[in-house]
The first five atom37 places (N, CA, C, CB, O) and aatype in JSON, in Angstrom:
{
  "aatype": [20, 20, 20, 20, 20, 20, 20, 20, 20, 20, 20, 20, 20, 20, 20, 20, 20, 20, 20, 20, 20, 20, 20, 20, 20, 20, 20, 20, 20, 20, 20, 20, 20, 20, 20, 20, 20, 20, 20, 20, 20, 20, 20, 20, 20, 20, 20, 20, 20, 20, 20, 20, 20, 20, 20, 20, 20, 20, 20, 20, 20, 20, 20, 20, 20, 20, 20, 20, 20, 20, 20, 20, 20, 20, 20, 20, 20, 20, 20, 20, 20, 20, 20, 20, 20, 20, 20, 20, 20, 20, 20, 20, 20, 20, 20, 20, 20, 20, 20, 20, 20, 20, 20, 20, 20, 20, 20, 20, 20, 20, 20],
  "atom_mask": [
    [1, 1, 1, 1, 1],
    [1, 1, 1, 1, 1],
    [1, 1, 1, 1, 1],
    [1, 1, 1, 1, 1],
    [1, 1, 1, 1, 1],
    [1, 1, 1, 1, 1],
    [1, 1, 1, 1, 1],
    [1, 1, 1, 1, 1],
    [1, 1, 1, 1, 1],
    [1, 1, 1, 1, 1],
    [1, 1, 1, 1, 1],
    [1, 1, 1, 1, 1],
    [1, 1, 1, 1, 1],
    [1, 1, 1, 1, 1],
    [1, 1, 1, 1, 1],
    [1, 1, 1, 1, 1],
    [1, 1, 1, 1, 1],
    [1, 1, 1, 1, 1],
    [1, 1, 1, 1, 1],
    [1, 1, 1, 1, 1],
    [1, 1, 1, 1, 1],
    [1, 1, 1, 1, 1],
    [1, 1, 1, 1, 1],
    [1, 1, 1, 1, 1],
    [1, 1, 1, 1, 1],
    [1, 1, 1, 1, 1],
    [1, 1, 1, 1, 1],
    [1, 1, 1, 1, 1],
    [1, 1, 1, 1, 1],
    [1, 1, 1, 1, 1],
    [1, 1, 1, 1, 1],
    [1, 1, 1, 1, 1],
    [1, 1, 1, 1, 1],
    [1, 1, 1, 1, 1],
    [1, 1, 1, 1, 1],
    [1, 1, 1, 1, 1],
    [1, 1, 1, 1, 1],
    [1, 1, 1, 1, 1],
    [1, 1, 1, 1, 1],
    [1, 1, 1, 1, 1],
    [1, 1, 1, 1, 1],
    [1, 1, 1, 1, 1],
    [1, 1, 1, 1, 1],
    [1, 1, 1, 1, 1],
    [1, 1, 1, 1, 1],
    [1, 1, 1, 1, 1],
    [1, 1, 1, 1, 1],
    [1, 1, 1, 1, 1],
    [1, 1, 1, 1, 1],
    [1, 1, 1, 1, 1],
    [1, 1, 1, 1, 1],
    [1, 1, 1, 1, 1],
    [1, 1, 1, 1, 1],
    [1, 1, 1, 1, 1],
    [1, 1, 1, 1, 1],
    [1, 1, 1, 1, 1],
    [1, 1, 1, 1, 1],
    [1, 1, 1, 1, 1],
    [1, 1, 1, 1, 1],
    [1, 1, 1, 1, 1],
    [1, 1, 1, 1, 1],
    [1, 1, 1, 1, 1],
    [1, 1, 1, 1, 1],
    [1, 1, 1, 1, 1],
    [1, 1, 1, 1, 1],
    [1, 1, 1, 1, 1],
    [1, 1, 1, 1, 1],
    [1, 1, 1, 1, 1],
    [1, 1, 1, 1, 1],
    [1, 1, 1, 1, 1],
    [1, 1, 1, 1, 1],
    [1, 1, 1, 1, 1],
    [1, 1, 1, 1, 1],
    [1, 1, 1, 1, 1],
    [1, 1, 1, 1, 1],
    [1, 1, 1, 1, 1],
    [1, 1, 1, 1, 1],
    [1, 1, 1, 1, 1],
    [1, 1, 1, 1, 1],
    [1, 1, 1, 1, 1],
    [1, 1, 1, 1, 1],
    [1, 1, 1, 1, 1],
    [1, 1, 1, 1, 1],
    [1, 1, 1, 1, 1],
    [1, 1, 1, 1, 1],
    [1, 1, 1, 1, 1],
    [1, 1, 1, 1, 1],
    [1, 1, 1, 1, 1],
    [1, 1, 1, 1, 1],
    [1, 1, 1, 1, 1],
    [1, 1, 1, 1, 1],
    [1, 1, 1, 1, 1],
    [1, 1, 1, 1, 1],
    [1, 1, 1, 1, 1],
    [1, 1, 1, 1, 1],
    [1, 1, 1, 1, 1],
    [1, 1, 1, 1, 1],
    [1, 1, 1, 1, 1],
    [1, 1, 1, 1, 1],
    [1, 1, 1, 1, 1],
    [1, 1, 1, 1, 1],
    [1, 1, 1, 1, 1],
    [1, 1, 1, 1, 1],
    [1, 1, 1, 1, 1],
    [1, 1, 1, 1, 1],
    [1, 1, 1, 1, 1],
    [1, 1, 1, 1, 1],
    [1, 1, 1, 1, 1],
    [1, 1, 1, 1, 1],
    [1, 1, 1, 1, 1],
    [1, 1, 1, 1, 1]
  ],
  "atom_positions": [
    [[0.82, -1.2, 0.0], [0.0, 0.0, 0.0], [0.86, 1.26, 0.0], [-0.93, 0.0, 1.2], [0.54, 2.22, -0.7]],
    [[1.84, 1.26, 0.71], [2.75, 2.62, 0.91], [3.42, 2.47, -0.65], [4.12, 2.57, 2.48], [3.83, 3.56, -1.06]],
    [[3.56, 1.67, -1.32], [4.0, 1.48, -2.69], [3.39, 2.51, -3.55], [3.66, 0.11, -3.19], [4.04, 2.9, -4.52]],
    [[2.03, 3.07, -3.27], [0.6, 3.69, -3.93], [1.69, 5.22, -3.35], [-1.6, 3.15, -2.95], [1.33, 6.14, -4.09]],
    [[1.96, 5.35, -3.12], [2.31, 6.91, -2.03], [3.39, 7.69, -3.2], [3.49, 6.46, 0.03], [4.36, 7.19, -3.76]],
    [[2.97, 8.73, -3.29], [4.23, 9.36, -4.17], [5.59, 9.86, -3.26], [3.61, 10.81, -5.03], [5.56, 10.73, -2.39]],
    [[6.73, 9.11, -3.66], [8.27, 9.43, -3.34], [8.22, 9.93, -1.76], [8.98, 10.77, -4.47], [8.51, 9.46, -0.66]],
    [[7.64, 11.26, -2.31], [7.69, 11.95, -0.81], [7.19, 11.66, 0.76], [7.1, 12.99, -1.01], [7.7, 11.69, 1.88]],
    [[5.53, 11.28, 0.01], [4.79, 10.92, 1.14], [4.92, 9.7, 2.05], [3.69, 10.9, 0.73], [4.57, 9.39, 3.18]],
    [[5.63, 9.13, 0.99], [5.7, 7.12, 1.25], [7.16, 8.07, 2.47], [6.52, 5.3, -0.99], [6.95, 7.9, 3.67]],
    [[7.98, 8.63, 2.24], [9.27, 9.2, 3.17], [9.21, 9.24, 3.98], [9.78, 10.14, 3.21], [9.78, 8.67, 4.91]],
    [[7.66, 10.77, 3.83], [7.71, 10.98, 5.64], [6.65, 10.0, 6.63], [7.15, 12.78, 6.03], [6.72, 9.95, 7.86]],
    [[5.74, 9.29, 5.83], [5.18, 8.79, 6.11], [6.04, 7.35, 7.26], [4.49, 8.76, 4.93], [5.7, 7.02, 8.4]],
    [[7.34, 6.7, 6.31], [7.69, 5.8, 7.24], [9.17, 6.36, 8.13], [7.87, 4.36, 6.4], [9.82, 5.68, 8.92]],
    [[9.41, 7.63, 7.76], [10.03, 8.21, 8.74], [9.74, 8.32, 10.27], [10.08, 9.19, 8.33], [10.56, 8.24, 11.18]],
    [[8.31, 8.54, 10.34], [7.36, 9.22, 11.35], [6.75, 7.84, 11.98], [6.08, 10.37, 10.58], [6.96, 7.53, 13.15]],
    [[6.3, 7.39, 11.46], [5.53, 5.34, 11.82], [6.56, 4.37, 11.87], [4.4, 4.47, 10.33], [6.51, 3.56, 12.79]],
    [[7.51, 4.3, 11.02], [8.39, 3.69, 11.01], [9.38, 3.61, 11.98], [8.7, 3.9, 10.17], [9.57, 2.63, 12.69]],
    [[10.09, 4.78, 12.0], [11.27, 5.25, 12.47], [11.12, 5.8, 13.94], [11.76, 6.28, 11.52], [11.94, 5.75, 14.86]],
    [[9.77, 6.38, 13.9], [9.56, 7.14, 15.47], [10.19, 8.49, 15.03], [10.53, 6.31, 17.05], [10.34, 9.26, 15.98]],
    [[10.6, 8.99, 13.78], [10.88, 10.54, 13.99], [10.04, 11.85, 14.18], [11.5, 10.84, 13.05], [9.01, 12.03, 13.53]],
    [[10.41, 12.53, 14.85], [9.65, 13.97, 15.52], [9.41, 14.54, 14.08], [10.78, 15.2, 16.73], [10.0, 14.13, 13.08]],
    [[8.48, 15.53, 14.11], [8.18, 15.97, 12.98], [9.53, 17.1, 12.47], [6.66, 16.58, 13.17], [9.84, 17.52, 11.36]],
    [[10.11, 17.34, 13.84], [11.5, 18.51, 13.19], [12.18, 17.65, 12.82], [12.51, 19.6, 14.18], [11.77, 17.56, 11.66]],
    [[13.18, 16.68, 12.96], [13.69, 15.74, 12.36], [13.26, 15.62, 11.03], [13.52, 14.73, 13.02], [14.01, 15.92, 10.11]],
    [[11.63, 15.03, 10.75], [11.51, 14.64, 9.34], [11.76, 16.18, 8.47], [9.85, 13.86, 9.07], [12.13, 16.29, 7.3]],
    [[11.5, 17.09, 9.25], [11.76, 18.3, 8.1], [12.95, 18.74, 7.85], [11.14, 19.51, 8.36], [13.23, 19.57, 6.98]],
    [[14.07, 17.95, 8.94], [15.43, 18.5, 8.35], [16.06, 17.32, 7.57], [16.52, 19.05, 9.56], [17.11, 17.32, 6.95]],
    [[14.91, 16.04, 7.81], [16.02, 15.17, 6.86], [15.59, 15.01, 5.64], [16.35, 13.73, 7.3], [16.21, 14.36, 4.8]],
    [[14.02, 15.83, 5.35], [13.32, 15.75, 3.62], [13.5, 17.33, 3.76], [11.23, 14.96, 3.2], [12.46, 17.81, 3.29]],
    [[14.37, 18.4, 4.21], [14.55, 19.23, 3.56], [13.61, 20.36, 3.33], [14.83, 18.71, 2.74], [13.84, 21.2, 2.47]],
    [[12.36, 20.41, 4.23], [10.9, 20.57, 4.15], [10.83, 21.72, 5.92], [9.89, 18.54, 4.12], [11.86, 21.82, 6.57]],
    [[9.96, 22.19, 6.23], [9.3, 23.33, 7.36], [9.16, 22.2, 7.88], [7.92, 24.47, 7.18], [9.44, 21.12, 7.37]],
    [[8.61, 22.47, 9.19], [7.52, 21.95, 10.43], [5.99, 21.66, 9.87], [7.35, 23.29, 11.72], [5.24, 20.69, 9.98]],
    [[5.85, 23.23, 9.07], [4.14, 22.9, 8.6], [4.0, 22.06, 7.32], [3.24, 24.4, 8.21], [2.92, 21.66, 6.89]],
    [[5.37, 21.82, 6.69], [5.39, 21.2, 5.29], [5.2, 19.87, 5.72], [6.74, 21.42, 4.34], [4.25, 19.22, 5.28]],
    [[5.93, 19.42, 6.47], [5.47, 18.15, 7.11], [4.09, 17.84, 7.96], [6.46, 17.89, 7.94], [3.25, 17.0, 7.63]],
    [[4.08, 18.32, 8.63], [2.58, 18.41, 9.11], [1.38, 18.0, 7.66], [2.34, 20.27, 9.74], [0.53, 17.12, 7.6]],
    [[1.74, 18.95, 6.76], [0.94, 18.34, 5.76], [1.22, 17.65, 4.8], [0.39, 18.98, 5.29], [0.38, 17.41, 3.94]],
    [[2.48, 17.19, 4.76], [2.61, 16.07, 4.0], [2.55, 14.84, 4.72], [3.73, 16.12, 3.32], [2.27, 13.92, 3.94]],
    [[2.71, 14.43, 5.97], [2.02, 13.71, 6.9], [0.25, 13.25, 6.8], [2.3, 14.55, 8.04], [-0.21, 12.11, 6.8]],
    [[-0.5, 14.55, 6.74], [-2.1, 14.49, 6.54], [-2.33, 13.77, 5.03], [-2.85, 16.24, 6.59], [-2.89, 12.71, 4.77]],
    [[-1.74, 14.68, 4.21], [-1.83, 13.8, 2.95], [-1.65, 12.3, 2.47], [-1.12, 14.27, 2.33], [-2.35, 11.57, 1.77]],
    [[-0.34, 12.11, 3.18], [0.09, 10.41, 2.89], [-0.87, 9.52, 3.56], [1.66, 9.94, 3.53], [-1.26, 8.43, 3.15]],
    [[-1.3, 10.36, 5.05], [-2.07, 9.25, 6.09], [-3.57, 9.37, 5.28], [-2.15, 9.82, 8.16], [-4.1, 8.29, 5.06]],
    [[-4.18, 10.39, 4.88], [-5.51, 10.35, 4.38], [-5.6, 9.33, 2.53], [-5.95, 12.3, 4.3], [-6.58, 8.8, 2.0]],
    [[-4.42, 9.43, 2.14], [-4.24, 8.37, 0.73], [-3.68, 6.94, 1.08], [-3.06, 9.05, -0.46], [-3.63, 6.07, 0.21]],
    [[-3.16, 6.67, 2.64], [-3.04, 5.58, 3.1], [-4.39, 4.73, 2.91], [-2.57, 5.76, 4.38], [-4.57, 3.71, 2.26]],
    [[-5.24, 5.45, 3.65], [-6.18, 5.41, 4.17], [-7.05, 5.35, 3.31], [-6.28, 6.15, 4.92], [-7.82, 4.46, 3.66]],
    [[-7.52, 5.97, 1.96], [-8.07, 5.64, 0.67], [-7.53, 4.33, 0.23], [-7.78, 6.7, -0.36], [-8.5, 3.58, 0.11]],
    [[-6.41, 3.69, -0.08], [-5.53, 3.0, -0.69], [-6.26, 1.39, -0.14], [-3.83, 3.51, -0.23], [-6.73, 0.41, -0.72]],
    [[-6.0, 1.84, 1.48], [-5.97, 0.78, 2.35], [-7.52, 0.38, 2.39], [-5.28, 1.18, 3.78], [-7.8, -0.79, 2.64]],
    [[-8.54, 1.3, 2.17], [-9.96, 0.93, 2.1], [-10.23, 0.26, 0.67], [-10.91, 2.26, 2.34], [-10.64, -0.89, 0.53]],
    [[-10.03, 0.9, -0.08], [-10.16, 0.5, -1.71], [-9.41, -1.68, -1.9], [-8.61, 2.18, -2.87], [-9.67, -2.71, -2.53]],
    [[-8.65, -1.27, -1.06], [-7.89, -2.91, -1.04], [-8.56, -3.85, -0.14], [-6.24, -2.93, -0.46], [-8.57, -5.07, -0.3]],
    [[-9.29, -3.06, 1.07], [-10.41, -4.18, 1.41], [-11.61, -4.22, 0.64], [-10.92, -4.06, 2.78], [-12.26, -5.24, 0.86]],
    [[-12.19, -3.35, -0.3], [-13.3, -3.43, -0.89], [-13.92, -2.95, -0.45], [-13.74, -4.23, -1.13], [-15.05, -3.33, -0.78]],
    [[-13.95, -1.76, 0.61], [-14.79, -1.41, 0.69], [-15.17, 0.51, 0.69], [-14.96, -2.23, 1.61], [-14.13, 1.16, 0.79]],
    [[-16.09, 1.11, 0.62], [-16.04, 2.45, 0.56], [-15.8, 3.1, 1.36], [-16.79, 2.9, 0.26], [-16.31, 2.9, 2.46]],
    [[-14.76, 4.34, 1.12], [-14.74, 5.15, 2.92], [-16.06, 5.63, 3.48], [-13.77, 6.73, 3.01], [-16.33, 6.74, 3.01]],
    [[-16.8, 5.25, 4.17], [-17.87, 5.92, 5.25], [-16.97, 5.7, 6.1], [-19.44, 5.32, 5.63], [-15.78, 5.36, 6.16]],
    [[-18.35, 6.17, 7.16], [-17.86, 6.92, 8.83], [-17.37, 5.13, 9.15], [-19.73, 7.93, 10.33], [-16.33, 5.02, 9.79]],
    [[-17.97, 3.98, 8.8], [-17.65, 3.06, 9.8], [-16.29, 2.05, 9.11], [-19.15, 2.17, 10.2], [-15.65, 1.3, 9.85]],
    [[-16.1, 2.13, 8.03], [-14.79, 1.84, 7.32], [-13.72, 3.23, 7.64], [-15.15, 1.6, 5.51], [-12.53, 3.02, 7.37]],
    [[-13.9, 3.94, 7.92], [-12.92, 4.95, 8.67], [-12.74, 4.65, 10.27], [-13.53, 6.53, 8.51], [-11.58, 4.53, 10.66]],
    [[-13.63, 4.53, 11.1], [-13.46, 4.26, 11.96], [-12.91, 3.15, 12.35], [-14.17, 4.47, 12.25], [-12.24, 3.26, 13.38]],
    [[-12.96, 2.16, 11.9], [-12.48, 0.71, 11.68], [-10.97, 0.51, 11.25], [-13.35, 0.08, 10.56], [-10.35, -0.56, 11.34]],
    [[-10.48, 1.7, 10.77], [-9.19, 2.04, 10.09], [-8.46, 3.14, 11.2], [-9.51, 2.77, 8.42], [-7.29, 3.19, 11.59]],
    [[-9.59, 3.96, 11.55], [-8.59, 4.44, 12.92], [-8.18, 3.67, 14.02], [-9.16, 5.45, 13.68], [-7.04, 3.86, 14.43]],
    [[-9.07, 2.6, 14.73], [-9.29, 2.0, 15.65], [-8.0, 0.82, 15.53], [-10.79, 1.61, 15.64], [-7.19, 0.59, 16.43]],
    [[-8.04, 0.28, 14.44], [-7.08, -1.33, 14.45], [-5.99, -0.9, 13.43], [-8.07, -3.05, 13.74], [-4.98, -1.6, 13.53]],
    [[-5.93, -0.03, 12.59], [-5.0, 0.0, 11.52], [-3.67, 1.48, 12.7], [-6.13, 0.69, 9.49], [-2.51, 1.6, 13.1]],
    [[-5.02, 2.18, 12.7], [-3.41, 3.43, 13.81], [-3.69, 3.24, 15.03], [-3.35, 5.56, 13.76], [-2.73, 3.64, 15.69]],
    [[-4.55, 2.81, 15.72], [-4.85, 2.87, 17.15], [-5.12, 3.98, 17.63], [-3.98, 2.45, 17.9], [-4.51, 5.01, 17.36]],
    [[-6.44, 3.82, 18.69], [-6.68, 4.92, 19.24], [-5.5, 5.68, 20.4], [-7.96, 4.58, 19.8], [-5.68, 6.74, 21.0]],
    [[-4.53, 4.97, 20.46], [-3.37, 5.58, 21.56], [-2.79, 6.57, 20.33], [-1.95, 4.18, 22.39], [-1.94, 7.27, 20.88]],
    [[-2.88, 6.98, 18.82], [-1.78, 7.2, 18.38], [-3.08, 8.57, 17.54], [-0.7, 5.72, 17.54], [-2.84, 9.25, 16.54]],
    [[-4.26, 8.57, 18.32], [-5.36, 10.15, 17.19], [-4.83, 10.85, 17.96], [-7.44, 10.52, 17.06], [-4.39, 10.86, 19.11]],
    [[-5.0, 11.64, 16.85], [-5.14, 13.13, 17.26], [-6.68, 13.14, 18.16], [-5.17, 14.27, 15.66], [-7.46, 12.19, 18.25]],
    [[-6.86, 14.81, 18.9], [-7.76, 14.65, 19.79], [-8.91, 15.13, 18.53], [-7.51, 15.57, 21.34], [-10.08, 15.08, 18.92]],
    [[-8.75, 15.52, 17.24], [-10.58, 15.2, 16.45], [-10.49, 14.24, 16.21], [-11.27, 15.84, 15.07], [-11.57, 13.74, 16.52]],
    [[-9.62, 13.2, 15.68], [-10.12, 12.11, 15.37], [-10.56, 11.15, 16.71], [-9.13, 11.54, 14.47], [-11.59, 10.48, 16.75]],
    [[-9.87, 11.21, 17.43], [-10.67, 10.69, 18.68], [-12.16, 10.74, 19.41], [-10.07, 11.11, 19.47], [-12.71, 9.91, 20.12]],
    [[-12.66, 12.22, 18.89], [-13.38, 12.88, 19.22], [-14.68, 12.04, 18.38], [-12.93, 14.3, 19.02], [-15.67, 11.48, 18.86]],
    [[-14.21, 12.22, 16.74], [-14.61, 11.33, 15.77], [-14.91, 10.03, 15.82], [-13.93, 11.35, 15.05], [-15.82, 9.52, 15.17]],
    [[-14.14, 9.42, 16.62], [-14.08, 7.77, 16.86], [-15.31, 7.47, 17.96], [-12.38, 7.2, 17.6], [-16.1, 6.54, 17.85]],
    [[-15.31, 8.53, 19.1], [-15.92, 8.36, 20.04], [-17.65, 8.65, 19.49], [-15.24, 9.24, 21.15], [-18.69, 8.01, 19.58]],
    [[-17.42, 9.48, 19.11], [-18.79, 9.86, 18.79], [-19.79, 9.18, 17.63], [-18.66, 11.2, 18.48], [-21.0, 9.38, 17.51]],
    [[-18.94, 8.31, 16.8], [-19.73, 7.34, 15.75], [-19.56, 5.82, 17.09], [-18.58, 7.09, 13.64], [-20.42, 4.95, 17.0]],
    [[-18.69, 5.7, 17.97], [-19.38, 4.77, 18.7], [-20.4, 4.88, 19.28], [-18.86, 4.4, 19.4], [-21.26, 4.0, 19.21]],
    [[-20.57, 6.04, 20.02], [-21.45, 6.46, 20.79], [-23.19, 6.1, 19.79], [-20.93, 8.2, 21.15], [-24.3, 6.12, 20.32]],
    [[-22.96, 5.87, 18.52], [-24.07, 5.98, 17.27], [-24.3, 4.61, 16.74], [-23.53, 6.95, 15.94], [-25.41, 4.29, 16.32]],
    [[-23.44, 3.91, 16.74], [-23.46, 2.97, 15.88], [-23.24, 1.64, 16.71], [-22.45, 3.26, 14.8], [-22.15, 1.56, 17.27]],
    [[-24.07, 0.65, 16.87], [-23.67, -0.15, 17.31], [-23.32, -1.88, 16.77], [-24.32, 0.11, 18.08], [-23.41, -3.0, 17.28]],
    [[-22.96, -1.41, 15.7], [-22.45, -2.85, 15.15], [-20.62, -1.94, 15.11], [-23.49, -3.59, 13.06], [-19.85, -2.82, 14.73]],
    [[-20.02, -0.95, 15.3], [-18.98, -0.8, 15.49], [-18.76, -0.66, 16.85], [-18.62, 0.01, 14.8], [-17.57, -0.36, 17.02]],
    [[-19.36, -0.73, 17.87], [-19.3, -0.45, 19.02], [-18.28, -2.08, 19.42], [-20.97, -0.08, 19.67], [-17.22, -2.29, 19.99]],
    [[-19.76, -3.27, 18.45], [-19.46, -4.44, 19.45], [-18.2, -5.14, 18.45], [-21.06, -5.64, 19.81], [-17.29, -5.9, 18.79]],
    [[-18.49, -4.61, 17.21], [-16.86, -4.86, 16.49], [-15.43, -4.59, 17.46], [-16.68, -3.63, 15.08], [-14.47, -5.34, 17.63]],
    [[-15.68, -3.31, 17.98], [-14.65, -3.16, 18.29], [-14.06, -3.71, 20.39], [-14.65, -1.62, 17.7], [-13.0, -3.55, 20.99]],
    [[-15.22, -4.26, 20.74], [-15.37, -5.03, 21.84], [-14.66, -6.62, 21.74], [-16.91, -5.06, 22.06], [-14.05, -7.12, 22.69]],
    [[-14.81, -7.14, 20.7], [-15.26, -8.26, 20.37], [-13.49, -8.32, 19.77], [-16.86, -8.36, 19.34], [-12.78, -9.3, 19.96]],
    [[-13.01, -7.08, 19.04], [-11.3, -7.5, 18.6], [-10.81, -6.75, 20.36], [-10.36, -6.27, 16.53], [-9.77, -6.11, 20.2]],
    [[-11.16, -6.72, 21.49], [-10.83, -6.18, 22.72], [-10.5, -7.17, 23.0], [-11.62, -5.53, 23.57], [-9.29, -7.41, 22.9]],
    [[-11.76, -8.59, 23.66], [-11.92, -9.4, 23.98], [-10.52, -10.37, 23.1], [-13.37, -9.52, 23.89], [-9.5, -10.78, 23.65]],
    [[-10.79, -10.5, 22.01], [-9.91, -11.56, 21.45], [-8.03, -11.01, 21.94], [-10.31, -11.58, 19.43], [-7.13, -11.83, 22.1]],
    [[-7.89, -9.78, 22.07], [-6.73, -9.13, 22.01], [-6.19, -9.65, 23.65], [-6.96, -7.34, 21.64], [-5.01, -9.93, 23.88]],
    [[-6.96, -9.69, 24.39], [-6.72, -9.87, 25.75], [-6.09, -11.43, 26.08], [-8.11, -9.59, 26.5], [-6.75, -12.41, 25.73]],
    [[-4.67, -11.6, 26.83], [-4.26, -12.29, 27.24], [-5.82, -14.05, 27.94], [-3.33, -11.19, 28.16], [-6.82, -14.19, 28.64]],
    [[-5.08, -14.67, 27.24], [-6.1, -15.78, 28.36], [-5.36, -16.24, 29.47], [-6.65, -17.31, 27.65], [-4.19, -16.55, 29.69]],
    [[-6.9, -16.14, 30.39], [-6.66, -16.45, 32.13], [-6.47, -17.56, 32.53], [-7.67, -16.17, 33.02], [-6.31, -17.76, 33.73]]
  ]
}
């Protein structure tokens, strides 16, 4: 999927996920601002994120996005709208509610 990413984005993209680099780092090692990265970051993660839906088959809505924030970046790793976002289509929807209970349950050590 990061294959789909043009040169740049596929860079900072596994600079930042990959590597663990700070966003000043990625801008002094692609040569780029603080805010250039910042949005070349949004870009790569939002065409990840097209790329990565289109390859399961299915269309981006709210619950194939959410489903992609939740298990693909983890909720330890939103920003506070997308969190905000995550919370509030659970709060709505409950076949993602128990989706995402149900990969809880399986994730958890057995007793």
């Amino acid at each position: 999927m990061a294959g789909a990413l043009p040169a740049q984005q596929r860079a900072g993209l596994l600079l930042r996920e990959i590597e663990g680099l700070s966003y000043r780092d990625i801008g002094t090692r692609l040569g780029i601002s603080h805010g250039a990265v910042e949005s070349l970051l949004f870009r790569a993660r939002r065409r990840f994120k097209r790329e990565y839906l289109r390859l399961e088959g299915e269309e981006p809505t709210t619950c194939a996005t959410v489903r992609h924030l939740t298990t693909v970046i983890g909720r330890a790793h939103l920003g506070a709208w997308q969190e905000r976002q995550v919370a509030r289509h659970l709060e709505e929807c409950s076949g993602c509610r128990s989706r995402l209970e149900k990969a809880r349950r399986s994730a958890l050590p057995a007793a």
